[in-house]
Backbone as ProteinMPNN parsed JSONL, in Angstrom:
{"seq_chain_A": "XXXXXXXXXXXXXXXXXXXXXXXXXXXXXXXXXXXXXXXXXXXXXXXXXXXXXXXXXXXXXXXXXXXXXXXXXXXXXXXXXXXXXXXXXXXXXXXXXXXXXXXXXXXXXXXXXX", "coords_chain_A": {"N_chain_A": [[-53.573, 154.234, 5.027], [-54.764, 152.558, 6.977], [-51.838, 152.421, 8.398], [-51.949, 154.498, 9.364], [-53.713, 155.025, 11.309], [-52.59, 153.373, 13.531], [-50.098, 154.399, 14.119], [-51.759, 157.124, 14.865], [-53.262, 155.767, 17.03], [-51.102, 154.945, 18.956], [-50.121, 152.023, 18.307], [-48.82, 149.118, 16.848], [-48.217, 149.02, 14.009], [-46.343, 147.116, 12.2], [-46.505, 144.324, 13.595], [-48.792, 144.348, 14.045], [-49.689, 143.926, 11.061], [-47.862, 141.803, 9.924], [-49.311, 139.875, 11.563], [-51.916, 139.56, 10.078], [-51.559, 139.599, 7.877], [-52.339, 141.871, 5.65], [-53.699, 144.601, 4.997], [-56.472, 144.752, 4.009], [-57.509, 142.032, 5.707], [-56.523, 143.323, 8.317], [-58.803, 145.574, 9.064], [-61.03, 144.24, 8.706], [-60.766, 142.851, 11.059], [-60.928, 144.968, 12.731], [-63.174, 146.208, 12.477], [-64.884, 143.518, 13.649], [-63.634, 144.435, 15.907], [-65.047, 146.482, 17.143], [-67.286, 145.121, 17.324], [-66.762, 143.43, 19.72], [-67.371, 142.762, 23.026], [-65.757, 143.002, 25.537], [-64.792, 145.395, 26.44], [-67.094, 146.342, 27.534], [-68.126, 144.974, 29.501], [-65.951, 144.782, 31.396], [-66.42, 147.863, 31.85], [-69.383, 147.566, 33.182], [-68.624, 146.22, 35.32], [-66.979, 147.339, 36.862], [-68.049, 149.822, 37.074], [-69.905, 148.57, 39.231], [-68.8, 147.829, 40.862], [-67.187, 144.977, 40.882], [-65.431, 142.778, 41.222], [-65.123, 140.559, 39.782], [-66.13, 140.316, 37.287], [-65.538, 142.754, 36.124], [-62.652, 141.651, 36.111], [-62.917, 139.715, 34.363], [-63.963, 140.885, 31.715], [-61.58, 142.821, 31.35], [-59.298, 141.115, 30.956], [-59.897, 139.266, 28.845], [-60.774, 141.908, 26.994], [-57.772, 142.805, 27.51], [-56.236, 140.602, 25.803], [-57.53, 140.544, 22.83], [-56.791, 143.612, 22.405], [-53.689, 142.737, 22.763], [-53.439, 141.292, 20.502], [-54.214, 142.636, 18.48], [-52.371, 144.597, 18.323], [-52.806, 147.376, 19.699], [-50.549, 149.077, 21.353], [-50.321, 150.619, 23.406], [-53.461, 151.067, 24.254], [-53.258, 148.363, 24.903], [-51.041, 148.207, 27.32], [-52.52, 149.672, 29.564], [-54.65, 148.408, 29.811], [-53.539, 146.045, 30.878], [-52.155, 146.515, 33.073], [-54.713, 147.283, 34.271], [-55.79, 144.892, 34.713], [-54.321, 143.257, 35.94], [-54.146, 145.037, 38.621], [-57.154, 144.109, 39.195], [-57.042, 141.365, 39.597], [-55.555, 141.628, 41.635], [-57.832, 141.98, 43.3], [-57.988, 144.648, 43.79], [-59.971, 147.039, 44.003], [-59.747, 150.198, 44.048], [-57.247, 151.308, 43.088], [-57.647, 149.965, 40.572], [-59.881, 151.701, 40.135], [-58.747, 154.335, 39.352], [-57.523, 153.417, 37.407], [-58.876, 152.905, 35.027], [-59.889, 155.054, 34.235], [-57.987, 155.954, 32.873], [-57.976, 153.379, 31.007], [-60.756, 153.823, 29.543], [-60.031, 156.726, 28.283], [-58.087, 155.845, 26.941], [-59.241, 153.883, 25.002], [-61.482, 155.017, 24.248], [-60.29, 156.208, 22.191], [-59.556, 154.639, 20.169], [-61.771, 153.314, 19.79], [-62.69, 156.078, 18.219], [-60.705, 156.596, 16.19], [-61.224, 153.971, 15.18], [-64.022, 154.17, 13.615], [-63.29, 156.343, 11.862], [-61.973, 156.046, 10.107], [-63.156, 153.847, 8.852]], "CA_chain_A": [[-54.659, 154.616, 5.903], [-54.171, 151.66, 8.609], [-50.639, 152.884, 8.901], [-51.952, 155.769, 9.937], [-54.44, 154.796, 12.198], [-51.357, 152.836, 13.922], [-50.074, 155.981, 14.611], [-52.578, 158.016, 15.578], [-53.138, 155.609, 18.782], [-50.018, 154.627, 19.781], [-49.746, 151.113, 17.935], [-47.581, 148.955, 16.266], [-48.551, 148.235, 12.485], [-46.208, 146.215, 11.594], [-47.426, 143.578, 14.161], [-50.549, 144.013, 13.16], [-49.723, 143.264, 9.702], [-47.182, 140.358, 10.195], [-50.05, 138.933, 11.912], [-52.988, 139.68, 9.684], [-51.027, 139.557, 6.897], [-52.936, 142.839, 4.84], [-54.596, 145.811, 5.093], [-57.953, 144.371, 4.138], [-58.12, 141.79, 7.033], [-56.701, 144.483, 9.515], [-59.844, 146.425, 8.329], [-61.841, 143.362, 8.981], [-60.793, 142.742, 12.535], [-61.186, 146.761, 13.578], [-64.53, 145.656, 12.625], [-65.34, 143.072, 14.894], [-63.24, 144.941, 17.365], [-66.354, 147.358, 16.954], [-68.761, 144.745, 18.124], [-66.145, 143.401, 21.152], [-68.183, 143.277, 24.349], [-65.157, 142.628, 26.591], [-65.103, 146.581, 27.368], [-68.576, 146.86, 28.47], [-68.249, 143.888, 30.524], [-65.027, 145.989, 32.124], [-67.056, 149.1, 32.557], [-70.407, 147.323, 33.836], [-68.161, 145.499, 36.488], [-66.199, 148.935, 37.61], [-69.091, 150.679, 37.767], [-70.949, 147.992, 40.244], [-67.859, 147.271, 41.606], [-67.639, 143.706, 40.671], [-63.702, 142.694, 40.316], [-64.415, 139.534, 39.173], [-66.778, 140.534, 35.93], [-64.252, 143.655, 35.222], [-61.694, 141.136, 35.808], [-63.035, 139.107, 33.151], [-63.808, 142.101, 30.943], [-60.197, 143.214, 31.49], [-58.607, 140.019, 30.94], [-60.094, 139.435, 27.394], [-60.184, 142.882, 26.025], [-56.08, 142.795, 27.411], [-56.21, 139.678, 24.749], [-57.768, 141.455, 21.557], [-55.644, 144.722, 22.337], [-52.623, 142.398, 22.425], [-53.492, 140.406, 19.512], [-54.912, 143.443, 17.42], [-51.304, 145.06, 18.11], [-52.877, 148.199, 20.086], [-49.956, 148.854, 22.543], [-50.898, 152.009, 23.914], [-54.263, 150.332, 25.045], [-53.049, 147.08, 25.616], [-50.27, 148.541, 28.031], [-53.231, 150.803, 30.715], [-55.207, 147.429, 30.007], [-53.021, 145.042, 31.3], [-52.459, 146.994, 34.309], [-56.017, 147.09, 35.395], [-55.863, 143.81, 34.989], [-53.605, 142.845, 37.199], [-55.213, 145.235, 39.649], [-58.439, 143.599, 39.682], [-56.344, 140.351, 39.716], [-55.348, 141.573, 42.749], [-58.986, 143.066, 43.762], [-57.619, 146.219, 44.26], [-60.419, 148.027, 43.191], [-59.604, 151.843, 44.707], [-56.282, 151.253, 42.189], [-58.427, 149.723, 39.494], [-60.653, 152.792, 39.447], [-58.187, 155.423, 38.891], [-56.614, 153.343, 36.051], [-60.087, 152.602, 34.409], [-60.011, 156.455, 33.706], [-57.086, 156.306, 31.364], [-58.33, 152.757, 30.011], [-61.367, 154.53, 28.95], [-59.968, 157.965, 27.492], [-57.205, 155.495, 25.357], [-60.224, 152.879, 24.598], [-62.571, 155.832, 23.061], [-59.54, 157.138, 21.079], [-59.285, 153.808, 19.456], [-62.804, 153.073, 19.03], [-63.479, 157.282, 17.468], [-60.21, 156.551, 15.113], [-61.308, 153.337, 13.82], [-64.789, 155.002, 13.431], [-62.772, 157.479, 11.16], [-61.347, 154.882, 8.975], [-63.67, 152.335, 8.321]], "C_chain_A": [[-54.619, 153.805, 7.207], [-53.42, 151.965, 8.997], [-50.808, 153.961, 10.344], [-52.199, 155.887, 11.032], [-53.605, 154.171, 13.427], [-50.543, 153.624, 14.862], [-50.575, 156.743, 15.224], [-53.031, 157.329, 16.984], [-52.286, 154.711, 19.251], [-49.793, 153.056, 19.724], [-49.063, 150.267, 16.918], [-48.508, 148.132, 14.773], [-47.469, 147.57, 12.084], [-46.226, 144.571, 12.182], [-47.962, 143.113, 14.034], [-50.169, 143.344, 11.881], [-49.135, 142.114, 10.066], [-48.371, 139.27, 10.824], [-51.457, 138.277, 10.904], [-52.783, 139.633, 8.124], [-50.968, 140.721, 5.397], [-53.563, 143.319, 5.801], [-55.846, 145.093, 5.833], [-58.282, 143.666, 5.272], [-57.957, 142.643, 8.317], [-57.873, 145.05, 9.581], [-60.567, 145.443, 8.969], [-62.087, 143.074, 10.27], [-60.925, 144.279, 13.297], [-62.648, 146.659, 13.602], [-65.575, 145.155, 13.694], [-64.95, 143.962, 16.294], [-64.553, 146.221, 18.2], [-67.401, 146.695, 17.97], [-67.829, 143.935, 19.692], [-66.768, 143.534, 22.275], [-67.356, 143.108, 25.414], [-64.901, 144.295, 27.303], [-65.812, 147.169, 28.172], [-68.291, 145.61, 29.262], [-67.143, 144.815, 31.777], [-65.794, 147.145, 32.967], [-68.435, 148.888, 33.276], [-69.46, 146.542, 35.125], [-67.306, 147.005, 37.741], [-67.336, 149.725, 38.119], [-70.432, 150.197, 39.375], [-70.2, 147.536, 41.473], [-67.444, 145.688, 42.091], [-66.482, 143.833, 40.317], [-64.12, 141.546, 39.994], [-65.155, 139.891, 37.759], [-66.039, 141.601, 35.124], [-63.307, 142.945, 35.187], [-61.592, 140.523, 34.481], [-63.151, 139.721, 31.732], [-62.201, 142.571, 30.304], [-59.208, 142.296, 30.572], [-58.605, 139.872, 29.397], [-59.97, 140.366, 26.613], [-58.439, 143.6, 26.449], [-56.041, 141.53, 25.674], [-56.355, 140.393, 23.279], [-56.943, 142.505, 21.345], [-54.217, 143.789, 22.008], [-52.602, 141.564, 20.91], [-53.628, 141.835, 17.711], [-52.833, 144.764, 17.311], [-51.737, 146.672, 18.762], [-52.444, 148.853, 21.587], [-50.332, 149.217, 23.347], [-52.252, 151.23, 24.995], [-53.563, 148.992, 25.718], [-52.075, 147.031, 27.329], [-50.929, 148.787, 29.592], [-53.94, 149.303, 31.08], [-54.672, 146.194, 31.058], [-52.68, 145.63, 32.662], [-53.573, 146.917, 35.258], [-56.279, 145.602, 35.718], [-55.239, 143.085, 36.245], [-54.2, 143.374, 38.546], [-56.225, 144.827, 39.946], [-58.285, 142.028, 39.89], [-56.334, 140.144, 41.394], [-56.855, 142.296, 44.075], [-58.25, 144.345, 44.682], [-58.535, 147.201, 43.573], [-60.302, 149.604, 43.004], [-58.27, 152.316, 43.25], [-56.97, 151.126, 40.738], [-59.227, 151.102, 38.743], [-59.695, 153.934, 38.909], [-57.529, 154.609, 37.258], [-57.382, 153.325, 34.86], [-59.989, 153.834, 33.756], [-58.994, 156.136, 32.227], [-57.377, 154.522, 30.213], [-59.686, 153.435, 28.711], [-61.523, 155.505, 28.242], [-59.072, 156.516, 26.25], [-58.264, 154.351, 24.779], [-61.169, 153.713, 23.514], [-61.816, 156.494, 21.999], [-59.507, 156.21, 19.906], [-60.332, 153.953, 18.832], [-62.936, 154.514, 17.557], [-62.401, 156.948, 16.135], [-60.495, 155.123, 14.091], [-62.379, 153.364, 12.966], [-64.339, 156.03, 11.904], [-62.293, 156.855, 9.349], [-62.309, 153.677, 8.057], [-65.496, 153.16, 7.362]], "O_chain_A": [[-54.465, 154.314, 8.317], [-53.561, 152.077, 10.214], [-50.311, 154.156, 11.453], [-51.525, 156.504, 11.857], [-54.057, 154.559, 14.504], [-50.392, 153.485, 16.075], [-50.008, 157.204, 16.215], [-53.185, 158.037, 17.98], [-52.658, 153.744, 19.915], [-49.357, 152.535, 20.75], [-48.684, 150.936, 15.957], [-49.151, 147.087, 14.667], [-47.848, 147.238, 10.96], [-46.005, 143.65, 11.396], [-48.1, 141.899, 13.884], [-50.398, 142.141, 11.756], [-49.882, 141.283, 10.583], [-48.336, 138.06, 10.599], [-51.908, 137.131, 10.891], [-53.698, 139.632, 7.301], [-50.161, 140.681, 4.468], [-53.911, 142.914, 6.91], [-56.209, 144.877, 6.989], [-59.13, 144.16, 6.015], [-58.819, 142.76, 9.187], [-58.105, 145.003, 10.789], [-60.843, 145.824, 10.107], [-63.222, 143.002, 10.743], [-61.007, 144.391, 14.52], [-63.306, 146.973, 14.594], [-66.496, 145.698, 14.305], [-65.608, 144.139, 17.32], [-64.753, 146.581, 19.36], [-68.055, 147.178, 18.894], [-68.465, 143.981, 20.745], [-66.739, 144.703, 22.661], [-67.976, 143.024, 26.475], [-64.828, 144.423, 28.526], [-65.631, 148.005, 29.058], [-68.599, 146.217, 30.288], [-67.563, 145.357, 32.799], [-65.827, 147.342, 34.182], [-68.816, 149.829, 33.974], [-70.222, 146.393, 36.081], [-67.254, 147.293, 38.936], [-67.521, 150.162, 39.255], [-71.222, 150.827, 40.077], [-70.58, 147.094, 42.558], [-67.385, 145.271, 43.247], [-66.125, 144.613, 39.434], [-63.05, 141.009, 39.712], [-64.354, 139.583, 36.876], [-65.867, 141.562, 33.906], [-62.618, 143.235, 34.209], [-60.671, 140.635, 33.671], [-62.593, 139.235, 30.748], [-61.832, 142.624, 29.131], [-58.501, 142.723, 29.659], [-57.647, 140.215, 28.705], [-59.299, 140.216, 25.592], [-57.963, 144.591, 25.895], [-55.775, 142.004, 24.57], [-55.354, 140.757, 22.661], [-56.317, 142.554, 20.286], [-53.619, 144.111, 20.981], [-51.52, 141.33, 20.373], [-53.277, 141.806, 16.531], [-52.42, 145.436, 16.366], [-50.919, 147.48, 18.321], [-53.165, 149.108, 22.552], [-50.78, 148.494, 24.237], [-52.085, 150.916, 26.173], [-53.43, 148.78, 26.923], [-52.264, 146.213, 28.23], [-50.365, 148.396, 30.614], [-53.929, 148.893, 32.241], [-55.384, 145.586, 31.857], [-53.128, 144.893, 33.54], [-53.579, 146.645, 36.458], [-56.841, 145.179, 36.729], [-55.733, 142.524, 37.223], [-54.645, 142.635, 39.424], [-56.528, 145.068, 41.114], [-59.256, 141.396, 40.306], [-56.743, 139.25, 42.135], [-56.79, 142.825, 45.185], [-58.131, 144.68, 45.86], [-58.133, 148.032, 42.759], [-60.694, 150.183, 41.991], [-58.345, 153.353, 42.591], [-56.875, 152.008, 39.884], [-59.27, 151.475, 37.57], [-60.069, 154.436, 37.849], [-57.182, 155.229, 36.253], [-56.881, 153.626, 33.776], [-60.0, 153.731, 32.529], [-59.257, 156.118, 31.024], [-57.078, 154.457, 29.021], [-59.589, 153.491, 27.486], [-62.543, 155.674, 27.575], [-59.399, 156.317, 25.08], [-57.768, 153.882, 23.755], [-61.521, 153.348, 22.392], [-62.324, 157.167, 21.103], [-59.442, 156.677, 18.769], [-60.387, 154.462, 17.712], [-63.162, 154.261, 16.373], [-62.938, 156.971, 15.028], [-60.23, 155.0, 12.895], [-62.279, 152.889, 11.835], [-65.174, 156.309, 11.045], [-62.324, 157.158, 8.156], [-62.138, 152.99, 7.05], [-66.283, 152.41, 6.784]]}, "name": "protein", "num_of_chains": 1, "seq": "XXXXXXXXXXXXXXXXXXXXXXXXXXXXXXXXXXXXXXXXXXXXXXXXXXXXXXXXXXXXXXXXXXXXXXXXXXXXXXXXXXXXXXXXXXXXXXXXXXXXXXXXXXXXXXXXXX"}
């Protein structure tokens, strides 16, 4: 069932596992990743146009995506990052779009799973 989930958005389970060592804590950290506020910090800073609070947003949920093994995100993530690194927000916003479609795919599949 994690495998799957792995799969379905474009990340690397065996990563994940090697890191987490099982299922069950994978399971555990999709969890917290649930309560995670480094996205809304992202999307309250984009939307006010605040690069340094989406930066910070950005910055950390790049961290969790890379840690949690969710390339796919971690990949669009780390991009905006850098863009708001570079306050480029005009760049930032168009990429925000595809952080946000591959961000709600994660959240609805681990939704699905848990």
């Amino acid at each position: 069932m994690i495998q799957e989930f792995y799969k379905k958005i474009n990340g690397n389970y065996e990563v994940a596992l090697s890191r987490m060592q099982n299922d069950e804590r994978i399971e555990k950290y999709l969890k917290f990743f649930l309560m995670d506020e480094s996205y809304k910090s992202l999307e309250e800073g984009m939307n006010s146009e605040d690069c340094e609070m989406a930066f910070r947003g950005a910055h950390t949920l790049k961290g969790v995506c890379q840690n949690m093994a969710f390339t796919e995100l971690s990949e669009v993530v780390e991009q905006i990052t850098e863009e708001l690194r570079a306050k480029d927000i005009e760049s930032a916003k168009l990429t925000f779009n595809k952080v946000e479609e591959k961000y709600k795919k994660v959240i609805d599949e681990i939704n699905k799973i848990l």
